[in-house]
C-alpha positions as CSV (number, residue, x, y, z in Angstrom):
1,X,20.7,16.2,-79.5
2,X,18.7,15.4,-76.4
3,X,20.4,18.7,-74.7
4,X,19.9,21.2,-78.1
5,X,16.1,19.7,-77.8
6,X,15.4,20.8,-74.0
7,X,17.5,23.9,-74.6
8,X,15.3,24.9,-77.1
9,X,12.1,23.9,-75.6
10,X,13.2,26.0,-73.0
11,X,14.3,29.2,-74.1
12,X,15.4,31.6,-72.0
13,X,15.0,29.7,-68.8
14,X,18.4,27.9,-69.1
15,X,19.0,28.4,-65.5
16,X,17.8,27.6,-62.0
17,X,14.4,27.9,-61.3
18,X,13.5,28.8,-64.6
19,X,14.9,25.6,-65.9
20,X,13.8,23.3,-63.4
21,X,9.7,24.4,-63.8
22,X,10.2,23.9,-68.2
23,X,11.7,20.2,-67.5
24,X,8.3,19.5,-64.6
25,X,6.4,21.0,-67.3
26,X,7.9,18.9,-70.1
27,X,7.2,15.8,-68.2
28,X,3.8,16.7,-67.4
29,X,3.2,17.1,-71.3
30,X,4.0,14.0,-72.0
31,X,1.1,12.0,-70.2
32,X,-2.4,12.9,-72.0
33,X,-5.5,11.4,-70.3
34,X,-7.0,14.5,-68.6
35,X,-9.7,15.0,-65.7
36,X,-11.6,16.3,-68.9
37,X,-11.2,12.8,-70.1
38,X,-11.9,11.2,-67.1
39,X,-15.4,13.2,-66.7
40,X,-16.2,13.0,-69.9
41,X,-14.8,8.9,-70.3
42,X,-16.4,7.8,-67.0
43,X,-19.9,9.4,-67.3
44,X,-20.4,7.6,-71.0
45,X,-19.4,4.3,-69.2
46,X,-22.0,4.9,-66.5
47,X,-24.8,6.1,-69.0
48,X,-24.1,3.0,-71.1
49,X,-24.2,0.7,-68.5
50,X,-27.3,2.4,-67.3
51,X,-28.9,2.8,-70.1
52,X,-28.1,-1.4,-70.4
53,X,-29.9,-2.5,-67.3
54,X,-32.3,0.3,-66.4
55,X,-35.3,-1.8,-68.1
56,X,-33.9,-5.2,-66.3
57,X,-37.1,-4.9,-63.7
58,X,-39.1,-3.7,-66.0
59,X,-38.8,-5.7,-69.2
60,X,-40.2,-8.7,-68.1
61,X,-43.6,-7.1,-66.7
62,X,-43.4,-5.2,-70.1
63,X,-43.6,-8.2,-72.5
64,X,-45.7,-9.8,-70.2
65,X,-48.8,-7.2,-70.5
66,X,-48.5,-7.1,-74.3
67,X,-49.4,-11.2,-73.7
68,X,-46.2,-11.9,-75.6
69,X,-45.3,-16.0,-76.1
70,X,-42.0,-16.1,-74.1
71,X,-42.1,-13.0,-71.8
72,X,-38.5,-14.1,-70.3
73,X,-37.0,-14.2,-74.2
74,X,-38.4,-11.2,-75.1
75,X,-37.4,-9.2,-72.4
76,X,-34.1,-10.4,-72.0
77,X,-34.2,-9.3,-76.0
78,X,-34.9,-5.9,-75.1
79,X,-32.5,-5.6,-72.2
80,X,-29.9,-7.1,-74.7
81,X,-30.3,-5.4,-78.2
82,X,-28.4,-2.1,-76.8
83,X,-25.4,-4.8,-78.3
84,X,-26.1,-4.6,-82.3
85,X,-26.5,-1.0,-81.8
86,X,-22.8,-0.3,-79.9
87,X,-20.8,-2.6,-82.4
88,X,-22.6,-0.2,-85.6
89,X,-21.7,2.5,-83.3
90,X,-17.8,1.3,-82.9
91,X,-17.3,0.7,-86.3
92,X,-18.2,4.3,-87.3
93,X,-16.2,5.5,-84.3
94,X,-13.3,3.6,-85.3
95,X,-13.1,5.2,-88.7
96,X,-13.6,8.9,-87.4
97,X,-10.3,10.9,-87.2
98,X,-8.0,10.9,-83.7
99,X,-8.5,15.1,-83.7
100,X,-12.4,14.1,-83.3
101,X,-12.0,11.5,-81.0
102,X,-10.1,13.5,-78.8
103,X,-12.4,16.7,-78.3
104,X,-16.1,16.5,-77.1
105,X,-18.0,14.8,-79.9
106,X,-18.1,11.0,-79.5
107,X,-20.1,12.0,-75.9
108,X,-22.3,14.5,-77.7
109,X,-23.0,11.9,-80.2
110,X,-23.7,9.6,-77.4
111,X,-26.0,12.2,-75.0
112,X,-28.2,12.9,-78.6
113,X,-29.1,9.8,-79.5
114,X,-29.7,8.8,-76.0
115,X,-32.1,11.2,-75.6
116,X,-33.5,10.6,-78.7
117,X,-34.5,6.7,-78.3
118,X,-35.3,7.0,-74.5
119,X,-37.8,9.3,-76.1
120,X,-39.5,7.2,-78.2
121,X,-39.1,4.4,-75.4
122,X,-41.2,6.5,-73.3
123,X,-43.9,7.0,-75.9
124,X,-44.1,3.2,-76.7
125,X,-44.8,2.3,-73.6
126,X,-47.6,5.5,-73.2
127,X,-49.1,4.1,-76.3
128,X,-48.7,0.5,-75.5
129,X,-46.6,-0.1,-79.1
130,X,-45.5,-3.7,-79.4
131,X,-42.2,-5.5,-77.9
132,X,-40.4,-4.5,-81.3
133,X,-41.1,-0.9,-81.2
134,X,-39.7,-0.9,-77.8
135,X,-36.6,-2.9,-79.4
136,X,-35.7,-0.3,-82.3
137,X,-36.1,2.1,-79.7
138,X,-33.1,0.7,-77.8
139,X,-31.4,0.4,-80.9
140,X,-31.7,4.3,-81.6
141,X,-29.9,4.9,-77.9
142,X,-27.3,2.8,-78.5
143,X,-26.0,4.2,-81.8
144,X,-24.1,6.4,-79.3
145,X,-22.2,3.8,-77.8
146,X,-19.2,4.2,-79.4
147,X,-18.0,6.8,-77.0
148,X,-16.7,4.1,-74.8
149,X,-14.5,3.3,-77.6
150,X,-12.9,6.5,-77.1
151,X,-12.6,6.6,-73.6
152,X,-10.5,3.6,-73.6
153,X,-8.4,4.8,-76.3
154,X,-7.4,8.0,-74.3
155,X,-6.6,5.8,-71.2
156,X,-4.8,3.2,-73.5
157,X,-1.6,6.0,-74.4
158,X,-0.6,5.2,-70.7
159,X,2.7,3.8,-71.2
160,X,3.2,2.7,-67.3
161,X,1.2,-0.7,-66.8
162,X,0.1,0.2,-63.4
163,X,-0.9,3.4,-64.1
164,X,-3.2,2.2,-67.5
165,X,-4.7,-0.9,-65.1
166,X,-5.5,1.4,-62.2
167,X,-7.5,3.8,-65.6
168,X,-9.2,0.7,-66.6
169,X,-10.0,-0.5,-62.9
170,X,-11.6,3.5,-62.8
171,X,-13.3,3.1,-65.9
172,X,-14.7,-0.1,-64.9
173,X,-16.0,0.8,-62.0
174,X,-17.5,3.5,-63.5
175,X,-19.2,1.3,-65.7
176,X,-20.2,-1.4,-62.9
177,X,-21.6,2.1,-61.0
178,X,-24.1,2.6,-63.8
179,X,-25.0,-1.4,-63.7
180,X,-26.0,-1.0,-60.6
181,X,-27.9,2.4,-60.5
182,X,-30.1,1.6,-63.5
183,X,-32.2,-1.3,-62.0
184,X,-32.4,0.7,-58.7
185,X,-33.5,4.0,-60.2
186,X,-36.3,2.2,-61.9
187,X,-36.9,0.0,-58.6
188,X,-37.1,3.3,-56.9
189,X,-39.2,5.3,-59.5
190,X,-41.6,2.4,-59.1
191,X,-41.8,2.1,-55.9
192,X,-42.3,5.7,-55.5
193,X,-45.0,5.8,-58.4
194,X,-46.6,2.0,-58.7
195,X,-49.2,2.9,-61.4
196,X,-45.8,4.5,-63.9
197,X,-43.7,1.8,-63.2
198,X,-42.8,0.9,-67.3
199,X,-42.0,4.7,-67.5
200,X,-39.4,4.8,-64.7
201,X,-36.8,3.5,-67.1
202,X,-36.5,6.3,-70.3
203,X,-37.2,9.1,-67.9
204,X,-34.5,7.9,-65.3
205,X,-32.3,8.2,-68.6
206,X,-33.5,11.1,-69.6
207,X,-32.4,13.0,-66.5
208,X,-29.3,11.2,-65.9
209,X,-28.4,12.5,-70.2
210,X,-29.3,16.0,-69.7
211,X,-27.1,16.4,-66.4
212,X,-24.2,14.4,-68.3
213,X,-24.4,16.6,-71.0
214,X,-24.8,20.2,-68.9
215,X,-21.9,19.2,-66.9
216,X,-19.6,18.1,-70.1
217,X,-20.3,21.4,-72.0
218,X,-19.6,23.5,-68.7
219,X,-16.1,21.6,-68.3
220,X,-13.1,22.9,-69.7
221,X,-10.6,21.3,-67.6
222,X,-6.9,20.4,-69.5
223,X,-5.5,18.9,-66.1
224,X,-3.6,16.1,-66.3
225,X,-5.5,13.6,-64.4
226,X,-2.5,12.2,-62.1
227,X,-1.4,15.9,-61.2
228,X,-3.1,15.2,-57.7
229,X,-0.6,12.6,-57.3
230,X,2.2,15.2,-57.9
231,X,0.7,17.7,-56.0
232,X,0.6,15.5,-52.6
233,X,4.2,16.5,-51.8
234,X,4.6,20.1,-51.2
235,X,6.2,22.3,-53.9
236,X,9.9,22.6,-51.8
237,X,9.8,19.0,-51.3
238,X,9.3,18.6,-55.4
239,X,12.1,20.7,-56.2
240,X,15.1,19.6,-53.3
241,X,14.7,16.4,-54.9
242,X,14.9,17.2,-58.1
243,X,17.8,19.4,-57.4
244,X,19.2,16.4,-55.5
245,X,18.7,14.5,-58.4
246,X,20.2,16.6,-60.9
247,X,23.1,17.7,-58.6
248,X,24.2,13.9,-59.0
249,X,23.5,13.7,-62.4
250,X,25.6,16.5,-63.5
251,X,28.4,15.0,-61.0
252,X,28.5,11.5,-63.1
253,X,28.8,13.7,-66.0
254,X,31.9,15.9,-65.1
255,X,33.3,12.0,-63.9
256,X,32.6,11.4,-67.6
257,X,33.8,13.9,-69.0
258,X,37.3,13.5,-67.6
259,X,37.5,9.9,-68.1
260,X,36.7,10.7,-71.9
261,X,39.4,13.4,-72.0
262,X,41.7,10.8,-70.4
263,X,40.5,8.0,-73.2
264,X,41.2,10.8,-76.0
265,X,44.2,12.5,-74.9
266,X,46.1,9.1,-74.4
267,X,44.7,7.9,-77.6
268,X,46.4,10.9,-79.6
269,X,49.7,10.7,-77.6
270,X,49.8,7.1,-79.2
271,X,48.7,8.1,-82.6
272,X,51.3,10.8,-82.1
273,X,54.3,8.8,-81.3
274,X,53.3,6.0,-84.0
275,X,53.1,8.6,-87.0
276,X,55.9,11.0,-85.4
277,X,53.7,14.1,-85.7
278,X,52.9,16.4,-83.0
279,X,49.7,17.1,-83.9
280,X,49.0,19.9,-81.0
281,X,46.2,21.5,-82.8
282,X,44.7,17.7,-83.9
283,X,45.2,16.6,-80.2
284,X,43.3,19.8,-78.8
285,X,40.7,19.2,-81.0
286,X,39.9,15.5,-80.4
287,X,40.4,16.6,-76.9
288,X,37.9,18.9,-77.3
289,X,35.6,16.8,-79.1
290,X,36.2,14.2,-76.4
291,X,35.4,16.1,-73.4
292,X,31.9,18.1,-75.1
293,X,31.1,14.3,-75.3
294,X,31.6,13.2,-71.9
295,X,29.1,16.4,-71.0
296,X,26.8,15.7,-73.7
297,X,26.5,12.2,-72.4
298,X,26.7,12.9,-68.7
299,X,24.5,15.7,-68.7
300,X,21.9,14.0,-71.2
301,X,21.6,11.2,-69.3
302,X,21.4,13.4,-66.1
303,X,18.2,15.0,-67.7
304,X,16.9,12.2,-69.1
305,X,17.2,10.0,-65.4
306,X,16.2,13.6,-64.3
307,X,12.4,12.9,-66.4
308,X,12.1,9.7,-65.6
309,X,12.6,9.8,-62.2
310,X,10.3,13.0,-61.7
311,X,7.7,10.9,-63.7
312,X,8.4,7.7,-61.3
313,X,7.8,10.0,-58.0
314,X,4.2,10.7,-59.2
315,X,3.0,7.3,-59.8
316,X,0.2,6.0,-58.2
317,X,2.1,2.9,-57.2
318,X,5.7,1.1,-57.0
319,X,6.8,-0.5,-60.0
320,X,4.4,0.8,-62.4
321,X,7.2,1.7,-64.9
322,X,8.5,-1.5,-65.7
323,X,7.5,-3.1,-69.1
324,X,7.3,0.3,-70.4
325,X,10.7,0.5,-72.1
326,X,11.0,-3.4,-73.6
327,X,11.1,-4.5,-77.1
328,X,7.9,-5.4,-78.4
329,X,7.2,-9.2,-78.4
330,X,6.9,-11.4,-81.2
331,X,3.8,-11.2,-83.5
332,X,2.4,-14.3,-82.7
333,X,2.8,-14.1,-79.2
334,X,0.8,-10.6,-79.5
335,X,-1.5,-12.2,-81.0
336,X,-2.1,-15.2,-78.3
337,X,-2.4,-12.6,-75.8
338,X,-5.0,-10.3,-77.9
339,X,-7.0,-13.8,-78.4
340,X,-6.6,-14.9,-75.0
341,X,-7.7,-11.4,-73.1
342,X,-10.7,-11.2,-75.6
343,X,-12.1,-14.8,-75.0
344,X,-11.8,-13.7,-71.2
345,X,-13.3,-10.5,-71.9
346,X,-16.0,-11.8,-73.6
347,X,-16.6,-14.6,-70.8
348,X,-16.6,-11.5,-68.8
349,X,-19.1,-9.8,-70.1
350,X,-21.4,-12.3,-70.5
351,X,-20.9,-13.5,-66.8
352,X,-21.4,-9.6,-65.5
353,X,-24.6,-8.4,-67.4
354,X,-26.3,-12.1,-67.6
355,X,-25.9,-12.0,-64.1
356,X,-27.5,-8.9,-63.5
357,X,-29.9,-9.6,-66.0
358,X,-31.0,-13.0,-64.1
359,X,-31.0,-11.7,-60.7
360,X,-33.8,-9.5,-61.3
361,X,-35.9,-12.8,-62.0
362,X,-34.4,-14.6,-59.0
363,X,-35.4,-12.1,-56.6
364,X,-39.1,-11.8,-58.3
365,X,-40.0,-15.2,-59.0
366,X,-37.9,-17.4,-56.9
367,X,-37.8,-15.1,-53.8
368,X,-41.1,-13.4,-54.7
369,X,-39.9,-10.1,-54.0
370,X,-41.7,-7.2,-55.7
371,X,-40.4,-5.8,-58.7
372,X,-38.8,-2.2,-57.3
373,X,-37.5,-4.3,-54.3
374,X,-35.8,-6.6,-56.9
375,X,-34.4,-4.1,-59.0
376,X,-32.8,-2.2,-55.6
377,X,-31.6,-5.1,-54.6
378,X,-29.9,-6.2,-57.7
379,X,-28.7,-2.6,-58.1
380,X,-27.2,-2.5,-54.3
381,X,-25.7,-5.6,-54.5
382,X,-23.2,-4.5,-58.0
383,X,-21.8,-1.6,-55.6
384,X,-19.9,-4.3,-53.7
385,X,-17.8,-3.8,-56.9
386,X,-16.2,-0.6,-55.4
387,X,-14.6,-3.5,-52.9
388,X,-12.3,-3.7,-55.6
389,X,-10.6,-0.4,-55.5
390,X,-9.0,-0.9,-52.2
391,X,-8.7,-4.3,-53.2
392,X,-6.2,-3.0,-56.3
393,X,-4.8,-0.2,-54.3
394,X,-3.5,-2.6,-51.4
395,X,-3.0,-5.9,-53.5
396,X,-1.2,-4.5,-56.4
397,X,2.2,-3.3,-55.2
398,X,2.8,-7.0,-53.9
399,X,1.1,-9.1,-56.3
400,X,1.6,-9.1,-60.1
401,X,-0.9,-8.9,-62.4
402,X,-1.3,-12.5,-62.8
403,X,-1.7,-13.2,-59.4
404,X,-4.3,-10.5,-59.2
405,X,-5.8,-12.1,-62.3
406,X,-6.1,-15.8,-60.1
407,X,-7.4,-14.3,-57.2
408,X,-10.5,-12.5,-59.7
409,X,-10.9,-16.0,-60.7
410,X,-10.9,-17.6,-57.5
411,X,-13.9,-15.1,-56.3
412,X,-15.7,-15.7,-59.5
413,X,-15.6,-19.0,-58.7
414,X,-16.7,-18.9,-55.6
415,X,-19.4,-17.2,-56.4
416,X,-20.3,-19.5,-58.7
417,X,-20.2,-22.3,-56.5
418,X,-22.3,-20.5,-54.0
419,X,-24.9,-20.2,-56.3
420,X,-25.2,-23.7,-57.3
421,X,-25.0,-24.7,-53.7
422,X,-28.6,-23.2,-54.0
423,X,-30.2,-26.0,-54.7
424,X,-28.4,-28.3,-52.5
425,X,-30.3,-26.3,-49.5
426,X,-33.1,-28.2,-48.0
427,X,-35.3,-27.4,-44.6
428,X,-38.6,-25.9,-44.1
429,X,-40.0,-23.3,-47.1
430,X,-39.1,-20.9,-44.5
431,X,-35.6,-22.2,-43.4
432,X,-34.5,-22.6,-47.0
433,X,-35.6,-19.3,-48.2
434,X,-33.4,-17.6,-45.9
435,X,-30.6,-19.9,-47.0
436,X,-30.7,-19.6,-50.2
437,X,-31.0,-16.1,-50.1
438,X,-27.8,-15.8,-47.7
439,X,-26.0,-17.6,-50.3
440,X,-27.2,-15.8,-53.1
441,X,-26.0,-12.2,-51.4
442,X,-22.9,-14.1,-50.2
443,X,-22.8,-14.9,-54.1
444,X,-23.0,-10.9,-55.4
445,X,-21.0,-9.7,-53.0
446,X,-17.8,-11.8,-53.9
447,X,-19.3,-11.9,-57.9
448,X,-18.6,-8.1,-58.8
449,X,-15.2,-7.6,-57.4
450,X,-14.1,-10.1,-59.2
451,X,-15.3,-8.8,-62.7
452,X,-13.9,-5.7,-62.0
453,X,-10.1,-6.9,-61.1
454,X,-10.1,-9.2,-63.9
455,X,-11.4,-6.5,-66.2
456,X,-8.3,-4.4,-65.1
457,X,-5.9,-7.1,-65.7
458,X,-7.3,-8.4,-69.2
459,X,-8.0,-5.1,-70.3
460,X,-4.4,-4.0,-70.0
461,X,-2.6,-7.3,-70.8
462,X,-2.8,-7.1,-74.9
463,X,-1.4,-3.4,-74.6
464,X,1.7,-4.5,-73.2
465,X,2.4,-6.4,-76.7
466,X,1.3,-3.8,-79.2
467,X,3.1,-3.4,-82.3
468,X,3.1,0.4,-83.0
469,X,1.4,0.7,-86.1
470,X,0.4,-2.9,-86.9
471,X,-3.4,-2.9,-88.5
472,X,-4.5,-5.7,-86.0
473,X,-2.3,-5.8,-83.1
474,X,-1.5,-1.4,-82.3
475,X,-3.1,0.1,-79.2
476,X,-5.9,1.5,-80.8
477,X,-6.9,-1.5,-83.0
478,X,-7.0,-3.8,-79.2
479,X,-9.1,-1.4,-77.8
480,X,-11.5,-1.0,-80.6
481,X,-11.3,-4.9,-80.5
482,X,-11.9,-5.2,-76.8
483,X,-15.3,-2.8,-77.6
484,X,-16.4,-4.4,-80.7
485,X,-16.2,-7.9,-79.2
486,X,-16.3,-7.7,-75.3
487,X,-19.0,-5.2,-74.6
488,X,-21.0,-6.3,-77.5
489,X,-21.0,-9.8,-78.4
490,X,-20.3,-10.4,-74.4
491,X,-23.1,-8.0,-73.1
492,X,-25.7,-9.3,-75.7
493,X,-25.4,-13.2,-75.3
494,X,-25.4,-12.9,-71.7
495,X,-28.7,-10.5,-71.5
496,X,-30.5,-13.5,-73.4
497,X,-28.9,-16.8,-72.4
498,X,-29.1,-16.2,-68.8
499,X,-32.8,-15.4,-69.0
500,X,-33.6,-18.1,-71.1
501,X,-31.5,-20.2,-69.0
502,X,-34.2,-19.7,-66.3
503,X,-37.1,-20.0,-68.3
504,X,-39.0,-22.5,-66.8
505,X,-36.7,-23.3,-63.5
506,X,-36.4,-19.5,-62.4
507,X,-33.4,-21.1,-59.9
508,X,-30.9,-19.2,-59.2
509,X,-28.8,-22.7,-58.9
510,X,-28.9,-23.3,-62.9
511,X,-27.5,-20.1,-63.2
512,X,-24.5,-21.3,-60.7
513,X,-23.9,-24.3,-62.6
514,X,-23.6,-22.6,-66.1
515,X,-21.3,-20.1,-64.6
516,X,-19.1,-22.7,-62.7
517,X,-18.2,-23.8,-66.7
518,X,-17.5,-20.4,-67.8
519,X,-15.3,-19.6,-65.2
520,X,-13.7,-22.7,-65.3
521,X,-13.3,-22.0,-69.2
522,X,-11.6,-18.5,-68.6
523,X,-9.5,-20.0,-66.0
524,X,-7.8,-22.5,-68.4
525,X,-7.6,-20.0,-71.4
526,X,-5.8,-17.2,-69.1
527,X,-3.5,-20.2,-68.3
528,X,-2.4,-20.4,-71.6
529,X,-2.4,-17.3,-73.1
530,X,-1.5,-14.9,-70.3
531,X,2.5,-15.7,-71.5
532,X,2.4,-17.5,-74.6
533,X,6.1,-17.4,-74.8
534,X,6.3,-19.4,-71.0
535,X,3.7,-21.7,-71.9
536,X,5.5,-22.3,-75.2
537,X,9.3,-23.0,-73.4
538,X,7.0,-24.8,-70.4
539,X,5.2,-27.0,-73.2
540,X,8.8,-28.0,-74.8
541,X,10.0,-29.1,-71.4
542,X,7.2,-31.2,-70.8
543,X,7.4,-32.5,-73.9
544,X,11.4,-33.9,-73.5
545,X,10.6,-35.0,-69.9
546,X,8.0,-36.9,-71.9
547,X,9.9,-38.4,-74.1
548,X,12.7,-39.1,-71.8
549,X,9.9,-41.2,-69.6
550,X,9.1,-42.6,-73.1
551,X,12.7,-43.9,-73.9
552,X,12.6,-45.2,-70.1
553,X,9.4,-46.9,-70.4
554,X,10.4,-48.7,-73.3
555,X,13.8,-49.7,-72.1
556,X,12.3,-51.2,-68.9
557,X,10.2,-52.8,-70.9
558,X,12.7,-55.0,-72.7
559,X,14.4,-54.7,-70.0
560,X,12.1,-57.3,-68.0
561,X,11.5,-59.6,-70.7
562,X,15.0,-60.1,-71.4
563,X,15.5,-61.0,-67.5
564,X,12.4,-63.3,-67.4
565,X,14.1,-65.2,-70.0
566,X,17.3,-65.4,-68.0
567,X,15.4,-66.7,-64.8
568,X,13.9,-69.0,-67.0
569,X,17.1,-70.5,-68.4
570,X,18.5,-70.4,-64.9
571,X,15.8,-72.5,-63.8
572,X,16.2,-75.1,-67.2
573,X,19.7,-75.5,-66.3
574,X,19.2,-76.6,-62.7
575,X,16.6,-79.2,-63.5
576,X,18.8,-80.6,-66.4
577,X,21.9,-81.1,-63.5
578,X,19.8,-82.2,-60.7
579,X,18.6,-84.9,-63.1
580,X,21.3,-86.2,-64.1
């Protein structure tokens, strides 16, 4: 069947060359995510991101000239309320059909209301409206958010685990690119123009939209995106090994062949002598039938390896196809792993933007720095994420994904620690401003990588154990999970808890200390739920090692009573000879 299939498909190129460039361009079919996609996914996840933080230096000064109560709450409410906005936006997005998913419309959605409430951000702050106009107006851009839903969709049909982490790491660093650029557009549009500092976020936005949008209608590219990793080796190169390939792929299926006409012909020579018929013509036939079976199965096989291997040569990386082909795990153990990667997720989340929301106030008020030199700094400081590309590329054809997971950890960590250590620095004012400061870069620099390699990793975990069309636990119900909980509920609390975590300290090392008990958190519920199954069969072992101590314990326990007793008696005895 698999043969009558590729015969068909291709046509009259049954031969040679012909043949060869249908089967390339078969394979190539088969994997989806496009550079279209990847234009279209990775500039929503930078405008979003963007869009998040862009008011981060600006927020605070904002609240703060309308003489609001709690400038830090407030402003860390209009940095964060971009959140209620995406998870409407998801849930619309995750009802709309796959056909409009797929084309251009999620990203026009997401360029028009973008436009639309950076618009009326603009005029609020023109016309000096109150904190909560500028709140609905944040609201109004991030109706569009829902793009990013789609984006991860498209990269989430990679089958290959390597290839669909290395999509997310791109994705995410995408995303961590537009976390950094929005505070230092605005730092630099105020520092540029002082006295328009508040308007330096919308019209940042509004310029960064309209090129988005100009350069997603112009593009019309159906390019697979991995094509440039095919197209490193030269054309002849491509085809000798495929003809190498094939060449010993059809050989195993001539060996097949005969051995099946040897299996069928002996097997009608004995059905022959045992009924006493000749049966020449049966004999031919299941002869026949035996050796187009031996070819069907040699050469199918032969084609199929033939794919697979083609495919193989133009991954990114060794190994990446392993996983793809096993049975789908239990339910409940897809279900630990969904639970698990979203509690990191959303631990994530809330560590990345809460930091990058509370830096700005470090560098202002505890370092005094202005506010367009706080928001470039904060802004330069999240490009150390693009660390973690080279990072991937080197680290993850040696080390498996969990091991890449515990090194993200150990970094975040780190950080953390280097941020509480803050306040463990003492010296002259001027001596322990430079201190802390050293250890509060030191802090950023290890802080995003970190983020971005465990994004990769959690963000890809769940959709090894999807359950093809299951309502909760299917690829595209994770990823509209991972949306609707991570980069909502995640990006939301961390916006406000972090800045009202620094209301009235404005020390970077409160920050630290909180963020030593998330990580710390996320550590122990990767531990567990990274594989439910091992911790499950490593939990049972513990517990009959347990109770094998247990039995032990209380057999040496009656053990020594019962030879204390014995002494004791011992001892009775010998005083009752000696006195007599």
């Amino acid at each position: 069947a698999r043969v009558a299939s590729l015969d068909a498909a291709c046509g009259a190129h049954t031969r040679g060359e012909g043949r060869h460039e249908v089967l390339l361009n078969m394979a190539r079919q088969r994997r989806s995510f496009s550079k279209l996609d990847m234009i279209a996914g990775a500039g929503a996840q930078f405008l979003t991101n963007a869009c998040i933080t862009v008011v981060t230096p600006t927020a605070l000064h904002s609240a703060e000239q309308r003489d609001d109560a709690s400038p830090l709450t407030s402003s860390g409410i209009i940095a964060g309320s971009t959140a209620f906005g995406m998870m409407v936006s998801l849930l619309v997005a995750y009802t709309r059909s796959s056909e409009w998913l797929d084309g251009k419309g999620p990203f026009r959605v997401l360029s028009f209301t973008m436009l639309l409430g950076s618009g009326l951000y603009l005029v609020g702050e023109l016309r000096r409206w109150p904190v909560e106009s500028l709140v609905l107006a944040r609201l109004i851009t991030s109706l569009g958010f829902g793009a990013v839903y789609a984006t991860k969709r498209r990269a989430s049909v990679e089958d290959l685990p390597r290839r669909r982490e290395y999509l997310f790491l791109l994705l995410e660093l995408a995303s961590s690119s537009g976390m950094a650029c929005g505070p230092v557009l605005a730092g630099l549009f105020a520092y540029l123009m002082p006295s328009l500092s508040l308007l330096g976020p919308p019209i940042c936005m509004i310029a960064l939209v309209t090129m988005y949008l100009l350069r997603l209608e112009s593009s019309e590219e159906d390019r697979c995106f991995f094509d440039d990793a095919v197209d490193a080796a030269s054309a002849d190169e491509q085809q000798s090994l495929y003809k190498a390939k094939q060449d010993h792929q059809l050989e195993a299926g001539v060996h097949a062949n005969e051995h099946a006409n040897g299996l069928a012909k002996g097997a009608d020579v004995r059905a022959a002598s045992e009924t006493g018929e000749t049966g020449e013509g049966e004999t031919g036939a299941v002869g026949e039938f035996g050796g187009s079976l031996g070819r069907g199965n040699g050469l199918g096989n032969g084609l199929s390896n033939g794919l697979g291997s083609g495919m193989e040569d133009e991954l990114l990386d060794e190994g990446m196809e392993e996983g793809a082909s096993e049975a789908p795990a239990p339910l409940w153990a897809s279900a630990a792993v969904t639970l698990a990667c979203l509690s990191f997720g959303i631990g994530r989340n809330f560590l990345k933007f809460g930091f990058e929301s509370a830096m700005v106030v470090v560098y202002d008020k505890q370092f005094h720095f202005s506010v367009d030199a706080a928001g470039m700094l904060a802004g330069s400081c999240a490009l150390s994420g693009l660390v973690s590309v080279a990072l991937y590329r080197r680290f993850c054809r040696r080390v498996s994904g969990k091991r890449l997971l515990l090194m993200a950890e150990g970094l975040a960590l780190a950080s953390s620690v280097f941020m509480a250590l803050t306040g463990a620095v003492r010296g002259g004012v001027r001596v322990r401003r430079h201190l802390q400061l050293t250890l509060a870069t030191l802090a950023s620099v290890l802080f995003y990588p970190a983020m971005y390699i465990g994004a990769a990793q959690g963000n890809s975990r769940p959709l090894d154990y999807a359950h093809k069309g299951h309502r909760l636990l299917s690829r595209d119900a994770i990823v509209a999970q991972q949306d609707l909980f991570q980069t909502t509920i995640g990006k939301g609390l961390g916006m406000v808890v972090c800045r009202q975590a620094l209301d009235g300290t404005n020390q970077l090392a409160t920050l630290g200390k909180l963020f030593v008990g998330v990580v710390c958190a996320q550590f122990v519920v990767m531990a567990v739920g990274w594989d439910p199954q091992a911790t499950v069969a490593a939990a049972k072992t513990a517990a009959a090692a347990a109770k094998d101590f247990a039995v032990a314990a209380v057999d040496a326990a009656g053990t020594v009573p019962r030879a204390l007793r014995l002494v004791r008696d011992r001892g009775r005895q010998h005083l009752s000879s000696n006195s007599c």
